[in-house]
C-alpha positions in Angstrom: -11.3 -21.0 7.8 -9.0 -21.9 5.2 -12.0 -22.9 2.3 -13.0 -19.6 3.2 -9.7 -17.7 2.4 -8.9 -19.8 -0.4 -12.3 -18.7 -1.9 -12.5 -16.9 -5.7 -14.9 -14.4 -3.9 -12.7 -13.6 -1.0 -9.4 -13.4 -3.0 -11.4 -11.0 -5.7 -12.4 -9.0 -2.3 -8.9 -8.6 -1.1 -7.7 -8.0 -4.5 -10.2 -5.3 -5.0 -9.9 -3.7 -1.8 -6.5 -3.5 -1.6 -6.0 -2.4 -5.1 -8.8 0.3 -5.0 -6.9 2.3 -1.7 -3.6 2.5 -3.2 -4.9 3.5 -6.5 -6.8 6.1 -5.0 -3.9 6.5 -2.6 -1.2 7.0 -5.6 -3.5 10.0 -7.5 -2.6 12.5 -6.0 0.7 11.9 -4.6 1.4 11.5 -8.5 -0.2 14.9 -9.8 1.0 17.1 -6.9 4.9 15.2 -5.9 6.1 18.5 -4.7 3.8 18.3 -1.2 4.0 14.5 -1.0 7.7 15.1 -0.7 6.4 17.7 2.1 4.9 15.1 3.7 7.4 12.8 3.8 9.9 15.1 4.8 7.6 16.0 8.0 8.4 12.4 9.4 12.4 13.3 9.3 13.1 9.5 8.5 14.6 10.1 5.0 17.4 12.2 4.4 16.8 15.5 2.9 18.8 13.9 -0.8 16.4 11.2 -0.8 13.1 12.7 -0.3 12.6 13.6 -3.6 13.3 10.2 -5.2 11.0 8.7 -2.3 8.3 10.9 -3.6 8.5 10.0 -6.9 8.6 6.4 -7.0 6.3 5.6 -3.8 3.3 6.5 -5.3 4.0 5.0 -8.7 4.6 1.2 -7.1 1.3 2.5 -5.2 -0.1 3.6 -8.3 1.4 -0.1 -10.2 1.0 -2.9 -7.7 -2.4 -1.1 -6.8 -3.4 -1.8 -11.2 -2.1 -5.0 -11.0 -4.0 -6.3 -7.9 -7.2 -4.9 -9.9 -6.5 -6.8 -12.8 -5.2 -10.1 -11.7 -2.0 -9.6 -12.4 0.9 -10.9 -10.3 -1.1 -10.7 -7.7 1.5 -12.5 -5.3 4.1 -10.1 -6.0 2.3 -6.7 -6.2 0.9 -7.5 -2.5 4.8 -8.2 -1.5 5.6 -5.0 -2.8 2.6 -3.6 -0.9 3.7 -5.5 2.5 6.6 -3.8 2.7 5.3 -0.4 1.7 3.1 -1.2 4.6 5.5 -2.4 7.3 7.5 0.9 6.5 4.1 3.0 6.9 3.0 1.8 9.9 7.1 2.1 11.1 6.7 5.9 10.5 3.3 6.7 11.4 4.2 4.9 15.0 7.6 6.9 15.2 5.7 10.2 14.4 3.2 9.6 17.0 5.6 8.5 19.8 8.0 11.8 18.7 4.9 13.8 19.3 4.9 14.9 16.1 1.5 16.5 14.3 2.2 16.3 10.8 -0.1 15.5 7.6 -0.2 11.9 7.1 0.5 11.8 3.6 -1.7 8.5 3.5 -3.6 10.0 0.3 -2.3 13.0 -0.7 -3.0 16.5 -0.3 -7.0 16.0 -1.0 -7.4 13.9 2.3 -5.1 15.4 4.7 -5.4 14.2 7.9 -3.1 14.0 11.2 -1.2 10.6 11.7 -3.1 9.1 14.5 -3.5 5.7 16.0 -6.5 5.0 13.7 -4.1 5.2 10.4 -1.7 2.9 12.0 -5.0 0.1 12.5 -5.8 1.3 9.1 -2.4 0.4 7.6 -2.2 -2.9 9.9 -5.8 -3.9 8.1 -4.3 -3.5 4.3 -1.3 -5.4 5.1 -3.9 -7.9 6.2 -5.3 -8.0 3.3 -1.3 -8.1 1.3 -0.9 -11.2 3.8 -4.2 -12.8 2.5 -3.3 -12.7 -0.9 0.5 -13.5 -0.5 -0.7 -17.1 0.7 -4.3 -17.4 -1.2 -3.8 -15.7 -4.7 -3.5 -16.9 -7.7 -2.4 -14.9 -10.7 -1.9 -14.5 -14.5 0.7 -14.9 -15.5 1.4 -17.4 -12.8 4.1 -16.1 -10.0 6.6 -18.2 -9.0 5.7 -21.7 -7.1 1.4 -20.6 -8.4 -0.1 -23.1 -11.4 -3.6 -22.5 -11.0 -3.0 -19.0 -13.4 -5.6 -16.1 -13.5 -8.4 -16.1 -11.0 -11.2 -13.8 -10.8 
C-alpha cells in the first residue's frame, strides 16, 4: 500500500484533484465576495466584524494553495493549509446540520448552490484525504522543509 501512495502517478492524481476543486472552488467566491460573505454569515460561526475579512481571504488561499498544488509547488504546505481549511469546513457544515439549519453551502460559490447536507461533509472528509496523502507522500519544488527529492510530476 505504501509503493502505491508513494507513486509519481498517484501523487500527480491527488495533486491534480485536489488542486482542480479548490480552484474551481475559489472563482467565484473571488468575483462575487459580497454573497460568499452571505454564506458564511448563514452558518453564525464568525462574528459579524470578521465575516468580511473571512470572505476575502478564504477563497484566495483556496484560489493559491489550489495553483500551487497544480504546479508542484510546495505541495506539502499548500495541502496543510488546505487540511485546516478542511477540518474547519467540515466543523461548520456538521454544526449547520445538527442546528437544523438550511442554508447555502457556500462550497463553490453562488454558481453551485446547494444545501449543506451529509453528502458535503463526505465530500469535504474525501479532499482532506487527499491533503493527508500528499502531506506524507509529496514531494515539491522548491523542496519543503525535511523533502530532498525536489519537483515531482
Amino acid at each position: 500500500m505504501k509503493k502505491f501512495l508513494e507513486n509519481t502517478y498517484t501523487i500527480f492524481f491527488s495533486r491534480t484533484i485536489l488542486g482542480l476543486v479548490f480552484v474551481i472552488a475559489s472563482v467565484d467566491k473571488i468575483a462575487l465576495p459580497e454573497l460568499f460573505a452571505s454564506n458564511v454569515h448563514a452558518y453564525g460561526l464568525v462574528p459579524f466584524s470578521l465575516v468580511n475579512i473571512f470572505a476575502l481571504i478564504i477563497p484566495w488561499v483556496e484560489l493559491l494553495c489550489g495553483l500551487f498544488l497544480l504546479g508542484g509547488f510546495r505541495v506539502r504546505a499548500s495541502a496543510s493549509l488546505l487540511s485546516a481549511l478542511n477540518v474547519v469546513f467540515i466543523f461548520a457544515i456538521s454544526s449547520a446540520i445538527f442546528r437544523g439549519l438550511e442554508i447555502n453551502c457556500g462550497c463553490f460559490g453562488a454558481s453551485k448552490s446547494s444545501i449543506v447536507g451529509w453528502d458535503r461533509v463526505v465530500e469535504d472528509i474525501g479532499l482532506l484525504l487527499l491533503c493527508v496523502h500528499l502531506m506524507l507522500f509529496a514531494q515539491s519544488f522548491p523542496p519543503d522543509s525535511g523533502s530532498e527529492k525536489g519537483f515531482v510530476v
